[in-house]
TORGU-824269 format. One record per residue: x, y, z of N, C-alpha, C in turn; residue in one letter. Coordinates in pm, 1 decimal. Layout:
r n.xx->X; n.yy->Y; n.zz->Z; ca.xx->X; ca.yy->Y; ca.zz->Z; c.xx->X; c.yy->Y; c.zz->Z; r->A
...
This chain:
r n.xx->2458.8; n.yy->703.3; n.zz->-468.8; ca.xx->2381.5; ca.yy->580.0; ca.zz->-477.7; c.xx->2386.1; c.yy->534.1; c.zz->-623.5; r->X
r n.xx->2470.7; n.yy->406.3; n.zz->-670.1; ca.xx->2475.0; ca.yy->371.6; ca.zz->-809.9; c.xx->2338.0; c.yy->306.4; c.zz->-857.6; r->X
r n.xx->2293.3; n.yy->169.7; n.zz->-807.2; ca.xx->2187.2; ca.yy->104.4; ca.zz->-801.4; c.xx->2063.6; c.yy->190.1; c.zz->-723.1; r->X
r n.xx->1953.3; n.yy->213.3; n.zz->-790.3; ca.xx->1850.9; ca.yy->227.3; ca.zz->-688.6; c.xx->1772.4; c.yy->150.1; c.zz->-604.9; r->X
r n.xx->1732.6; n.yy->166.8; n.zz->-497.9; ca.xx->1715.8; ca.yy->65.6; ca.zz->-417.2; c.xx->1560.2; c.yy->-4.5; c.zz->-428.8; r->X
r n.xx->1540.6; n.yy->-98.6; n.zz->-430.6; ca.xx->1420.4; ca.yy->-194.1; ca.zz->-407.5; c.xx->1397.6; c.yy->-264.5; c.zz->-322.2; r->X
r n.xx->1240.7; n.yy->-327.9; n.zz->-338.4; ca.xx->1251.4; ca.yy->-411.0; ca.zz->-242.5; c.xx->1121.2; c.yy->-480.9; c.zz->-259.2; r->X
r n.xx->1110.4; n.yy->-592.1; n.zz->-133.5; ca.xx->1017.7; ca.yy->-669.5; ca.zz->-115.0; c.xx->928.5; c.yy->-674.1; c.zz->16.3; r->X
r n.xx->827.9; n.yy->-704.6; n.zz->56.9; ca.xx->785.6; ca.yy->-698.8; ca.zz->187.8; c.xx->740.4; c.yy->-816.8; c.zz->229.8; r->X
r n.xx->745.2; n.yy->-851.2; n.zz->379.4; ca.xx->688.1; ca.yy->-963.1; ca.zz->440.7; c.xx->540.6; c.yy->-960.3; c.zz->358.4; r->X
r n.xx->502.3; n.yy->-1113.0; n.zz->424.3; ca.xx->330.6; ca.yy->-1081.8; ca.zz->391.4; c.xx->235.7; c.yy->-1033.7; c.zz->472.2; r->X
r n.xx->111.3; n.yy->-950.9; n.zz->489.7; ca.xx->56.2; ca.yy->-926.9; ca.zz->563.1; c.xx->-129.4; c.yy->-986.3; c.zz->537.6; r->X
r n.xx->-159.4; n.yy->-1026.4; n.zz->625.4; ca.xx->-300.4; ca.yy->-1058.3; ca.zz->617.4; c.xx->-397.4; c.yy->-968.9; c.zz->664.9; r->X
r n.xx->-483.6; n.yy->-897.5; n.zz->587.0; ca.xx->-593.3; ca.yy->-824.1; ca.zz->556.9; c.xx->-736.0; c.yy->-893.0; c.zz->641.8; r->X
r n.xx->-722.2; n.yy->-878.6; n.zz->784.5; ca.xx->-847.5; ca.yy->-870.9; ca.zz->902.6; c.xx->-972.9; c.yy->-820.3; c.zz->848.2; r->X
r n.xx->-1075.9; n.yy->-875.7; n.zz->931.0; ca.xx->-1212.8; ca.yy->-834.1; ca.zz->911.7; c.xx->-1148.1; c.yy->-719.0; c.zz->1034.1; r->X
r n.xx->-1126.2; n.yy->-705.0; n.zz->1153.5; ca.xx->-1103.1; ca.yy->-610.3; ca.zz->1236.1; c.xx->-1049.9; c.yy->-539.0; c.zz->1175.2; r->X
r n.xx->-979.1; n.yy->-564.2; n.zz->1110.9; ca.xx->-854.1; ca.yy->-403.9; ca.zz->1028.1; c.xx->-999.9; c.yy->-291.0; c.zz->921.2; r->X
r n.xx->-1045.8; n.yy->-420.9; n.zz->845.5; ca.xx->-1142.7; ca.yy->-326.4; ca.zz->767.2; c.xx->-1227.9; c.yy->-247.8; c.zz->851.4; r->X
r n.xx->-1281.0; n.yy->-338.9; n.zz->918.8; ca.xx->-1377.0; ca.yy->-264.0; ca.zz->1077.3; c.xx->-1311.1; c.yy->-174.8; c.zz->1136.8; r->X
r n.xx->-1266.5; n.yy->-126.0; n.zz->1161.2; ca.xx->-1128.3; ca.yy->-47.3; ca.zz->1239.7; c.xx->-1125.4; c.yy->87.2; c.zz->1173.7; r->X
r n.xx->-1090.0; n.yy->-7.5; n.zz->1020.9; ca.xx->-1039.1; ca.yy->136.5; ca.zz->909.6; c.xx->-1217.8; c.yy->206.1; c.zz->897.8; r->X
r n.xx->-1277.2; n.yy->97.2; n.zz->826.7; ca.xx->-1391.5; ca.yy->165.5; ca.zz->860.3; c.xx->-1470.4; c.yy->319.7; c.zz->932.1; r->X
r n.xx->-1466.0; n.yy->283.2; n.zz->1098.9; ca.xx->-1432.9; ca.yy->320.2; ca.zz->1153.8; c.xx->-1409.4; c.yy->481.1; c.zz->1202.3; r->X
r n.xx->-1284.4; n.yy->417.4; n.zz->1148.7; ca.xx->-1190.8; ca.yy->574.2; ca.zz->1157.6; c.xx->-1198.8; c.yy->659.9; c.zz->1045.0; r->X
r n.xx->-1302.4; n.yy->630.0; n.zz->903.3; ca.xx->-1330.2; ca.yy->680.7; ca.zz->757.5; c.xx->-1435.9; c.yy->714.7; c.zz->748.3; r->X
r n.xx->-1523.2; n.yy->654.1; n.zz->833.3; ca.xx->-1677.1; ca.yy->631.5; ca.zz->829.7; c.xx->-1735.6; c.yy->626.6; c.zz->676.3; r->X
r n.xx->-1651.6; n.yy->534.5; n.zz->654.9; ca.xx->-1707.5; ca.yy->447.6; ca.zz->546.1; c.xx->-1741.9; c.yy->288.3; c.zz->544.9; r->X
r n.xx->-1848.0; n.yy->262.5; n.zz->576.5; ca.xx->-1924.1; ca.yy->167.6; ca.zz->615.0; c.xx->-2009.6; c.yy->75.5; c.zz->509.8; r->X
r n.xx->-1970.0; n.yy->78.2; n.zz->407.1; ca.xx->-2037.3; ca.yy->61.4; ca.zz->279.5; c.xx->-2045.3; c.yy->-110.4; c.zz->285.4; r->X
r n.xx->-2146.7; n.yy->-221.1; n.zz->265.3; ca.xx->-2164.2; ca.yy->-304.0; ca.zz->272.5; c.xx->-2072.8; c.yy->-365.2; c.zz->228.9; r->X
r n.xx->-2013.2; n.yy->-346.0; n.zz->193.6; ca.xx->-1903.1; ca.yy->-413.1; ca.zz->61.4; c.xx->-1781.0; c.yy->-458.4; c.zz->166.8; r->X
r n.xx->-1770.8; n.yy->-395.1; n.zz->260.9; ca.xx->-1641.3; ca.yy->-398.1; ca.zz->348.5; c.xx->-1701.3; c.yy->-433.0; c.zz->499.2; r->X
r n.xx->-1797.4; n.yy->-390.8; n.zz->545.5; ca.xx->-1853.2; ca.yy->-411.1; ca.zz->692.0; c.xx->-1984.0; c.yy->-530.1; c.zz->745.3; r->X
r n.xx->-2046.2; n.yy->-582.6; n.zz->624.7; ca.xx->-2181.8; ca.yy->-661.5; ca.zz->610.1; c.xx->-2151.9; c.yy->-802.9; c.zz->534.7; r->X
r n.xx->-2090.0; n.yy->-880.6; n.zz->614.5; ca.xx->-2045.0; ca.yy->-1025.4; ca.zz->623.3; c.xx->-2161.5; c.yy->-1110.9; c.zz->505.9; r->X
r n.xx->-2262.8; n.yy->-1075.8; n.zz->591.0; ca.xx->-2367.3; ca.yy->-1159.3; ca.zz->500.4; c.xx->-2393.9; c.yy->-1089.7; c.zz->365.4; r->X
r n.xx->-2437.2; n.yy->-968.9; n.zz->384.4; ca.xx->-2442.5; ca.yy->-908.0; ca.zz->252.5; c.xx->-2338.6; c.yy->-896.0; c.zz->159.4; r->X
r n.xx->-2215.4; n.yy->-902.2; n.zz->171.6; ca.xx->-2050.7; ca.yy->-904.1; ca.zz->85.3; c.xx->-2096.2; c.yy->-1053.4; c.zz->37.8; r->X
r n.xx->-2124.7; n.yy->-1128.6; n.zz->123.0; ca.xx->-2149.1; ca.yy->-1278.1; ca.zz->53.9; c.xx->-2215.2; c.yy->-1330.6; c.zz->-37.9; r->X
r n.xx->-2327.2; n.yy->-1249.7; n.zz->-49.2; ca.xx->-2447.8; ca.yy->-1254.4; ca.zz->-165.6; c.xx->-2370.6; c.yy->-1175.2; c.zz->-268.6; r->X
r n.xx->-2282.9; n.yy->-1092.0; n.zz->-252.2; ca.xx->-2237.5; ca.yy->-997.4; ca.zz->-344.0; c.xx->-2137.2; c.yy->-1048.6; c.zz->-478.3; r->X
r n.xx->-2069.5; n.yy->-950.7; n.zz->-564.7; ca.xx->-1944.9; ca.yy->-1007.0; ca.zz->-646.3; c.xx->-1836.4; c.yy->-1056.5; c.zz->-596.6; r->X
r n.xx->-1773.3; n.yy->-1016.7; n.zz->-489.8; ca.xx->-1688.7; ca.yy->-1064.2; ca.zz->-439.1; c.xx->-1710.2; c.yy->-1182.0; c.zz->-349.1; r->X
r n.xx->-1769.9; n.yy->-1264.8; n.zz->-306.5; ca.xx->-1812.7; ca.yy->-1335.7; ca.zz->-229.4; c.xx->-1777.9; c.yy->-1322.9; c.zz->-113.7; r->X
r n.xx->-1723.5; n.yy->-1240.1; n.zz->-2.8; ca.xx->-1708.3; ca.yy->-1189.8; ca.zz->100.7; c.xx->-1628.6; c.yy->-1001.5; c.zz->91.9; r->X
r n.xx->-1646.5; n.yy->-985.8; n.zz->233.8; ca.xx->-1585.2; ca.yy->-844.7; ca.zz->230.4; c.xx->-1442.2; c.yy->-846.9; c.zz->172.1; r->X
r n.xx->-1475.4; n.yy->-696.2; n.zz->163.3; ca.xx->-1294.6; ca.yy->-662.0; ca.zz->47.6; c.xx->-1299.7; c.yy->-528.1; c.zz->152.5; r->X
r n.xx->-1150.7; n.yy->-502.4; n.zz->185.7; ca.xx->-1078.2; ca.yy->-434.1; ca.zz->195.0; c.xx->-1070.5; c.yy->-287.6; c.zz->144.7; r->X
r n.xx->-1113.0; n.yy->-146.6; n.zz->225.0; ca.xx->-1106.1; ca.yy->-29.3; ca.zz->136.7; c.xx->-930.9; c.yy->-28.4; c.zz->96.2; r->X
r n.xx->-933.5; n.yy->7.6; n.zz->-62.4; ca.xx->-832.0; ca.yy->40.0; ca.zz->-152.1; c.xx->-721.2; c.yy->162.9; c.zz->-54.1; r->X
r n.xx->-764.2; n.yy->205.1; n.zz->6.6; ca.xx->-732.4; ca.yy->319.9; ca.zz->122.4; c.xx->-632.1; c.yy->230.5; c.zz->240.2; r->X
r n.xx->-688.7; n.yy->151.1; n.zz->318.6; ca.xx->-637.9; ca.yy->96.3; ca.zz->358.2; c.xx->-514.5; c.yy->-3.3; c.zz->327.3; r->X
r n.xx->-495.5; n.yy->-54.6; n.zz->241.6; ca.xx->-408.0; ca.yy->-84.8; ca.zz->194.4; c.xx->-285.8; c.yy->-31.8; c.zz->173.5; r->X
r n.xx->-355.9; n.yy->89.9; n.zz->83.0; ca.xx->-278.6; ca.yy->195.5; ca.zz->32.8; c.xx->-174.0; c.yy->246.6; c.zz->177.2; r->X
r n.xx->-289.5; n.yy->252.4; n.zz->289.2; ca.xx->-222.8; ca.yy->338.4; ca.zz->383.0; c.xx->-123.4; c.yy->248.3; c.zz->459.1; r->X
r n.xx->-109.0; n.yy->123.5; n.zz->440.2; ca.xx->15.2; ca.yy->-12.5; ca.zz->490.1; c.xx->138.0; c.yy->14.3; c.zz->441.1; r->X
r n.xx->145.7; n.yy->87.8; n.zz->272.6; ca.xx->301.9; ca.yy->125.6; ca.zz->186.4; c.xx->391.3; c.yy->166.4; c.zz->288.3; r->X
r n.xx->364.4; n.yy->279.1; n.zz->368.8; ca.xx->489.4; ca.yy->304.9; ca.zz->473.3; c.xx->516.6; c.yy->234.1; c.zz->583.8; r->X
r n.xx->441.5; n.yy->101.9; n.zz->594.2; ca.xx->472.2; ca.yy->37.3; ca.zz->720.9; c.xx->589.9; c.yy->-58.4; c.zz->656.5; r->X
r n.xx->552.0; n.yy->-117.7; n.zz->509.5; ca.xx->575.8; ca.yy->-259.7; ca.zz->427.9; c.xx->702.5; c.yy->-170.7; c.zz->328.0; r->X
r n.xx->766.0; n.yy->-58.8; n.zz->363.4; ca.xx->870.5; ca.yy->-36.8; ca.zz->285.8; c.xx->948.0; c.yy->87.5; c.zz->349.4; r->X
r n.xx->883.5; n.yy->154.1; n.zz->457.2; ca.xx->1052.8; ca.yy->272.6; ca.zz->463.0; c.xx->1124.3; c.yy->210.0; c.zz->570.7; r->X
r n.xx->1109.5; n.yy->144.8; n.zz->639.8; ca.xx->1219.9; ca.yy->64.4; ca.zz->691.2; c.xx->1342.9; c.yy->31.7; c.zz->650.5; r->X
r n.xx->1313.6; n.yy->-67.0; n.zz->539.0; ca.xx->1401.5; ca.yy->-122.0; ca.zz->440.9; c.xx->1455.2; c.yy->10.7; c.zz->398.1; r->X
r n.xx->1394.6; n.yy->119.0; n.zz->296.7; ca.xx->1434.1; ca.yy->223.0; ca.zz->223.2; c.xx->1519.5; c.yy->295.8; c.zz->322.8; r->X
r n.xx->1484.4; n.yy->290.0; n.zz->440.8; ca.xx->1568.3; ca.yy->397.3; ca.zz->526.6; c.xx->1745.3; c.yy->336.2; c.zz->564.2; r->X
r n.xx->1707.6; n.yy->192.8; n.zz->570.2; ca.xx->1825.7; ca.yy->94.2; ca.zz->618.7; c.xx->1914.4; c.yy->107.9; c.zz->538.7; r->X
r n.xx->1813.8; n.yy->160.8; n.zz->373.4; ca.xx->1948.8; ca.yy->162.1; ca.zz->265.8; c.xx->1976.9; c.yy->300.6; c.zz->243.6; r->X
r n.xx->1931.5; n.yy->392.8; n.zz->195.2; ca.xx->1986.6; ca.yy->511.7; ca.zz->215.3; c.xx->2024.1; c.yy->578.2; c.zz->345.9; r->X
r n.xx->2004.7; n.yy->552.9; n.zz->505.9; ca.xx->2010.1; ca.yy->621.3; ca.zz->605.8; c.xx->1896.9; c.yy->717.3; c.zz->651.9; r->X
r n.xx->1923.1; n.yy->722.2; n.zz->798.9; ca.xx->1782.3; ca.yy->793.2; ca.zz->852.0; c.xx->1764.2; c.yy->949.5; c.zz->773.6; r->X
r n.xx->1678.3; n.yy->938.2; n.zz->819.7; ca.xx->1587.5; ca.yy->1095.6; ca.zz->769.2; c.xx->1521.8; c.yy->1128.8; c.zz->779.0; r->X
r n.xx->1395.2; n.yy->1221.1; n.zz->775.8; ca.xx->1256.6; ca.yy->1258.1; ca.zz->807.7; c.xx->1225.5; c.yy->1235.6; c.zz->703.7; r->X
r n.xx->1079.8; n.yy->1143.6; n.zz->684.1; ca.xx->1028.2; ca.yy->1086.9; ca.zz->567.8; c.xx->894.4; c.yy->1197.9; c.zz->551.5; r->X
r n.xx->874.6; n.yy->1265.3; n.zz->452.7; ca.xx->756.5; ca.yy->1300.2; ca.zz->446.5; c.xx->660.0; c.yy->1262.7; c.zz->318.6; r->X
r n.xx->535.5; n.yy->1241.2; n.zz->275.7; ca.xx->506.6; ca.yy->1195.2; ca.zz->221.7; c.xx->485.7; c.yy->1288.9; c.zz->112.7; r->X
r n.xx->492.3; n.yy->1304.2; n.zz->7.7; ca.xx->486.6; ca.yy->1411.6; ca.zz->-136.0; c.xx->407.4; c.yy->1429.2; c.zz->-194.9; r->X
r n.xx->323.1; n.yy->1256.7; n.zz->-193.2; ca.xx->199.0; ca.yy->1253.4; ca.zz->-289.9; c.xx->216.6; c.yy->1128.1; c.zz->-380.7; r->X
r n.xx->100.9; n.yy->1147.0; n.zz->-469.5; ca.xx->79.5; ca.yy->1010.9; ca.zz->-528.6; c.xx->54.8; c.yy->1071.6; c.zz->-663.1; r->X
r n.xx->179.1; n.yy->1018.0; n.zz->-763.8; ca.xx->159.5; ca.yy->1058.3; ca.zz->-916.0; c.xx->16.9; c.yy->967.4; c.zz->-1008.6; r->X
r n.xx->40.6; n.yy->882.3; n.zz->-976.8; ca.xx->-37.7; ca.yy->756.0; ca.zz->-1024.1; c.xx->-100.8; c.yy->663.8; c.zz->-861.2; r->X
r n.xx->-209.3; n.yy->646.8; n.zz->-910.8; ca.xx->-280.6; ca.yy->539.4; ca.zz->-820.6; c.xx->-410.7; c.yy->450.7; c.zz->-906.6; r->X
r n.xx->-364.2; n.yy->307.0; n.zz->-902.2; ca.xx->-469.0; ca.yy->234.5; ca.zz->-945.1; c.xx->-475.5; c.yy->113.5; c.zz->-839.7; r->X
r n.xx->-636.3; n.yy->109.4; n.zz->-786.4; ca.xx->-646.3; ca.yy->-38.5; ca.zz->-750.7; c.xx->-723.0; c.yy->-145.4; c.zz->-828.5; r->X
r n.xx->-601.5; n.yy->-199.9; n.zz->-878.4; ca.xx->-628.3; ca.yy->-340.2; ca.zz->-968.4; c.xx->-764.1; c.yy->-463.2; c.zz->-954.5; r->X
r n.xx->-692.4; n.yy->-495.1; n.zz->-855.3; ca.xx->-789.2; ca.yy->-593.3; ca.zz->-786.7; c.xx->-885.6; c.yy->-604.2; c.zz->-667.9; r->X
r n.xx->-999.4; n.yy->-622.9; n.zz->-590.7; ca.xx->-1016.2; ca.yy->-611.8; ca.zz->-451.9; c.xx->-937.5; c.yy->-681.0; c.zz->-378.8; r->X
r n.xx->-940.4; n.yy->-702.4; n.zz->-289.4; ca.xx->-845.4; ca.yy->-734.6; ca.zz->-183.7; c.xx->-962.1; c.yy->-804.2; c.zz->-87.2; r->X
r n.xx->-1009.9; n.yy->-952.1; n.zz->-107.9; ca.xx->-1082.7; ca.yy->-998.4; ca.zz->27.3; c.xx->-1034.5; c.yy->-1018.2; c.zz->132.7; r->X
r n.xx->-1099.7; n.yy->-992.8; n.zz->229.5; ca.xx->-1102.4; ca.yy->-1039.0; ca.zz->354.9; c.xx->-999.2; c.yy->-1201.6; c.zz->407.1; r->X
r n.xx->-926.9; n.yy->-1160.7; n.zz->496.4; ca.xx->-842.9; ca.yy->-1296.1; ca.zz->509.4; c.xx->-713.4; c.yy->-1302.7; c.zz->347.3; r->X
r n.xx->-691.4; n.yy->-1170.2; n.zz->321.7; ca.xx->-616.4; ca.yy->-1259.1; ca.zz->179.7; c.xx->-494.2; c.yy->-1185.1; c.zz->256.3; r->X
r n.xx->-353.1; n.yy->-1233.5; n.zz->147.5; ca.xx->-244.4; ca.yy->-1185.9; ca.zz->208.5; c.xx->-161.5; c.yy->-1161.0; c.zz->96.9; r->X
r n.xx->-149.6; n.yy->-1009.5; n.zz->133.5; ca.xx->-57.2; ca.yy->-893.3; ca.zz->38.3; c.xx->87.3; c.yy->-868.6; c.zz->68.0; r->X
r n.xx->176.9; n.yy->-862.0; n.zz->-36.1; ca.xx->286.4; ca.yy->-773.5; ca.zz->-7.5; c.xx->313.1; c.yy->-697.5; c.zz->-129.1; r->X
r n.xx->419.9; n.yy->-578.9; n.zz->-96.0; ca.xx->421.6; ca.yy->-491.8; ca.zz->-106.8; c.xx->594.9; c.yy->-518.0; c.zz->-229.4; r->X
r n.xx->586.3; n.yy->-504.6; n.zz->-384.1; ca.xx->695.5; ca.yy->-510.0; ca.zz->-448.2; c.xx->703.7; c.yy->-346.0; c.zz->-464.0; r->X
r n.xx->824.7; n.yy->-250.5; n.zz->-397.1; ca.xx->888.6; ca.yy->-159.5; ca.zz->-436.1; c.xx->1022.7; c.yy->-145.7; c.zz->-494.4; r->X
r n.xx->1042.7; n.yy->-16.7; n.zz->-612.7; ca.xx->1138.7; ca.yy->19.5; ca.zz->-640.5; c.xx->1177.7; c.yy->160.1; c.zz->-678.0; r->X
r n.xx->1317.1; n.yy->232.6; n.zz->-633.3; ca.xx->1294.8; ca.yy->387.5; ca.zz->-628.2; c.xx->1371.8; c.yy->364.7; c.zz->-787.0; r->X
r n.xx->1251.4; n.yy->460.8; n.zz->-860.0; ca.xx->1288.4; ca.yy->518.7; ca.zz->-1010.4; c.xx->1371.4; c.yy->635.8; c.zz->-1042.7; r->X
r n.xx->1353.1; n.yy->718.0; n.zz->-944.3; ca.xx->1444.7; ca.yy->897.5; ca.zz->-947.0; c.xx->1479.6; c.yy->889.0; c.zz->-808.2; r->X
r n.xx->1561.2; n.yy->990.5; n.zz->-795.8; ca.xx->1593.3; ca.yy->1092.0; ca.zz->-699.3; c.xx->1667.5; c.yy->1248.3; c.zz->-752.2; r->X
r n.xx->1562.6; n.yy->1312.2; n.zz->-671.2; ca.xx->1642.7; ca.yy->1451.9; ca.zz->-712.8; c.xx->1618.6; c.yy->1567.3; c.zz->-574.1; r->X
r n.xx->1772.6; n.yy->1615.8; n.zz->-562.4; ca.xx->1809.3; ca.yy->1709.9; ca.zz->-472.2; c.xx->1673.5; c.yy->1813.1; c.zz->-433.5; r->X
r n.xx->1624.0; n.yy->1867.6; n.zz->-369.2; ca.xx->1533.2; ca.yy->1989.8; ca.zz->-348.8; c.xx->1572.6; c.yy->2027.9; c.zz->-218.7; r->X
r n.xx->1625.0; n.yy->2129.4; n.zz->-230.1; ca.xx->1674.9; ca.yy->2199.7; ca.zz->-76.7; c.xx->1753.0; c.yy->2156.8; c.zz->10.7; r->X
r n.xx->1702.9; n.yy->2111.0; n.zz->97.1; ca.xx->1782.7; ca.yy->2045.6; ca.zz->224.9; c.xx->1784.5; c.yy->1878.2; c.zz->229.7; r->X
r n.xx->1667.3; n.yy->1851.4; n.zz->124.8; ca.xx->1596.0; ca.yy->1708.9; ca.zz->132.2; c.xx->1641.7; c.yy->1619.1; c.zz->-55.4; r->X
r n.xx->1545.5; n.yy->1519.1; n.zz->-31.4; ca.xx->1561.9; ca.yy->1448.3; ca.zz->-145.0; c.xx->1427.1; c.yy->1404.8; c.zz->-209.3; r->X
r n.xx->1353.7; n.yy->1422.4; n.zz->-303.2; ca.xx->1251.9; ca.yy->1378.9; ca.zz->-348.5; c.xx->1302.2; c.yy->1238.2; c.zz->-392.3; r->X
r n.xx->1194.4; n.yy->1111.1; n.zz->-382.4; ca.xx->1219.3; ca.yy->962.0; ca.zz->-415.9; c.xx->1100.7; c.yy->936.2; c.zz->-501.9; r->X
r n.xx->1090.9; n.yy->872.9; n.zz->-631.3; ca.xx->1029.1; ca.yy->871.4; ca.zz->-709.5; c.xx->971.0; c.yy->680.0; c.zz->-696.4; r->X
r n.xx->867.1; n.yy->638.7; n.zz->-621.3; ca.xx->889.6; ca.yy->545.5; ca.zz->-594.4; c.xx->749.5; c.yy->411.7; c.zz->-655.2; r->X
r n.xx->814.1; n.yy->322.1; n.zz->-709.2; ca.xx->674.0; ca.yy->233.6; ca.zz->-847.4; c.xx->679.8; c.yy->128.9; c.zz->-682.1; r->X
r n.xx->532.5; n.yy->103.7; n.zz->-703.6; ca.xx->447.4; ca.yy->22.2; ca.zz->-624.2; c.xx->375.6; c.yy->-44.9; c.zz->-700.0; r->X
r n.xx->397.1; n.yy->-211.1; n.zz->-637.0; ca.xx->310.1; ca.yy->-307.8; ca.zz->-680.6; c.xx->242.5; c.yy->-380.4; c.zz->-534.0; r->X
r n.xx->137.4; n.yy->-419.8; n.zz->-549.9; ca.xx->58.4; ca.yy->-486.5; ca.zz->-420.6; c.xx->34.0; c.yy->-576.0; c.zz->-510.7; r->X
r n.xx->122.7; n.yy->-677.1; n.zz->-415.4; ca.xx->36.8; ca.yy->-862.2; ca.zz->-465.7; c.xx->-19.1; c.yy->-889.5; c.zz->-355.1; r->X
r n.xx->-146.5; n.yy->-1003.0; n.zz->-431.8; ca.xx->-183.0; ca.yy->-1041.5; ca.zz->-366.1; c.xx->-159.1; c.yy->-1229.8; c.zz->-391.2; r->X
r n.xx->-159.0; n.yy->-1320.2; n.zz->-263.0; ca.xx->-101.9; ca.yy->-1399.6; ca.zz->-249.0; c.xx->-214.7; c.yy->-1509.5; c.zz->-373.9; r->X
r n.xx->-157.4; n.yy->-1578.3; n.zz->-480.2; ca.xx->-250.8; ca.yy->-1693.0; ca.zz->-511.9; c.xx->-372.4; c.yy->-1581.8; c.zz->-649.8; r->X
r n.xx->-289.3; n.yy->-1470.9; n.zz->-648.0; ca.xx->-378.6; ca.yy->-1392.3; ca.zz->-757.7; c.xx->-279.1; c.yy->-1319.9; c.zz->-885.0; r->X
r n.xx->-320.0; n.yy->-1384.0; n.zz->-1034.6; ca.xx->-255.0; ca.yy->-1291.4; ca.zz->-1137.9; c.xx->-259.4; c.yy->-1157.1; c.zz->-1155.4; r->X
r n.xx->-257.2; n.yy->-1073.8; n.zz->-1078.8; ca.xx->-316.9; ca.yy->-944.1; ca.zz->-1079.9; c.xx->-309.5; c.yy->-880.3; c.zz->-960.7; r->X
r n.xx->-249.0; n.yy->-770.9; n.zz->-973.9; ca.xx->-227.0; ca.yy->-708.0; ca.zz->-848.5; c.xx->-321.2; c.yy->-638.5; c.zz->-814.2; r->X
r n.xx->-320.0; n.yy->-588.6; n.zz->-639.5; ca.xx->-436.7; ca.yy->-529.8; ca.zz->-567.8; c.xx->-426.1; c.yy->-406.3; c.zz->-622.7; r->X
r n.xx->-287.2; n.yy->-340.2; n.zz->-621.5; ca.xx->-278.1; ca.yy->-196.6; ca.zz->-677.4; c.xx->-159.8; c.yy->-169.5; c.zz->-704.9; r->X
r n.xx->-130.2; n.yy->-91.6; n.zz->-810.7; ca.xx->-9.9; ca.yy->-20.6; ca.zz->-833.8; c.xx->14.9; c.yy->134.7; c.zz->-892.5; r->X
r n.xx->143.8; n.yy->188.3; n.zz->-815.9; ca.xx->139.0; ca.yy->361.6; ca.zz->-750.6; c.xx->233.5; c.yy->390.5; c.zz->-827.1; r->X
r n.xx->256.3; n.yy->540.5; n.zz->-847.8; ca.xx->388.1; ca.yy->589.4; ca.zz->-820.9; c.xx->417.6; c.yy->700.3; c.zz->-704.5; r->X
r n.xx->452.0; n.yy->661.3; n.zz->-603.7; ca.xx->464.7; ca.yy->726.3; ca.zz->-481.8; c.xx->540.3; c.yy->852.5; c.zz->-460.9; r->X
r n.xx->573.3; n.yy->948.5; n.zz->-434.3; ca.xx->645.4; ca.yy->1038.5; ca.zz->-396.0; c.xx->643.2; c.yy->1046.1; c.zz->-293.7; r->X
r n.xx->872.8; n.yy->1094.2; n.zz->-227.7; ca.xx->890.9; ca.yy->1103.6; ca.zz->-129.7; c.xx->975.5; c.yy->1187.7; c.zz->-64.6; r->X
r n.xx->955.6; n.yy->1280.7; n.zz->11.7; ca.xx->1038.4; ca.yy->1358.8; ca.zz->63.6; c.xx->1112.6; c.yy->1342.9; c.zz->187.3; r->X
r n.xx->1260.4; n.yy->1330.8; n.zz->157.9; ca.xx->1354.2; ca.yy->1257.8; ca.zz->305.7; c.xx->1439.8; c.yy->1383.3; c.zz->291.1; r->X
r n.xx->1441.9; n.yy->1398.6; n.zz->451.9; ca.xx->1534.4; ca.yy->1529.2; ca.zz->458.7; c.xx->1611.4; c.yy->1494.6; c.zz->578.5; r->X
């Protein structure tokens, strides 16, 4: 592989059901994300999005692409060197996902992918969050 591969993602729009949902399934219920009226009185002027959730969209909004370009494999996830969320993420806004792989190095049978994450958000100077991902494809 001369070039490492990058990429871009469709946009996706960030549901009151998705937060409710994620919620949910976290049981994290914190006004900030589940209490319409109360998020409204708040800093953000409506609900925001757990940083989690988002986070947890990276493998929907990029190994596709990553796989199309290097070839199939079992993706496993490695971990997260760096994680910051920048910005909140309200309710109704719409994110995508700027990736690019920085390393790769051999380990066993597989390949570790060294991978920089940016989350935009649509109509904002400042991103929702940005990673450095680790990835194990074997």
């Amino acid at each position: 592989m001369n070039e490492l591969p990058r990429g871009l993602s469709n946009w996706y729009t960030i549901t009151q059901q998705q937060i409710d949902q994620f919620a949910d399934a976290t049981y994290d219920h914190q006004y900030l994300h589940v209490d319409r009226e109360k998020a409204a009185a708040g800093p953000f002027g409506k609900t925001i999005a757990h940083g989690f959730l988002y986070l947890s969209m990276v493998s929907h909004m990029m190994l596709d692409d990553l796989l199309a370009i290097i070839g199939e494999g079992t993706v496993l996830n490695y971990g997260v060197n760096r994680l910051r969320f920048v910005s909140p993420v309200t309710v109704d806004s719409r994110i995508r996902l700027h990736w690019q792989v920085t390393s790769t190095e051999t380990q066993g049978e597989g390949t570790r992918y060294t991978v920089d994450l940016l989350m935009e958000i649509e109509g904002s100077d400042k991103p929702a969050m940005a990673a450095e991902w680790l990835l194990y494809i074997l």
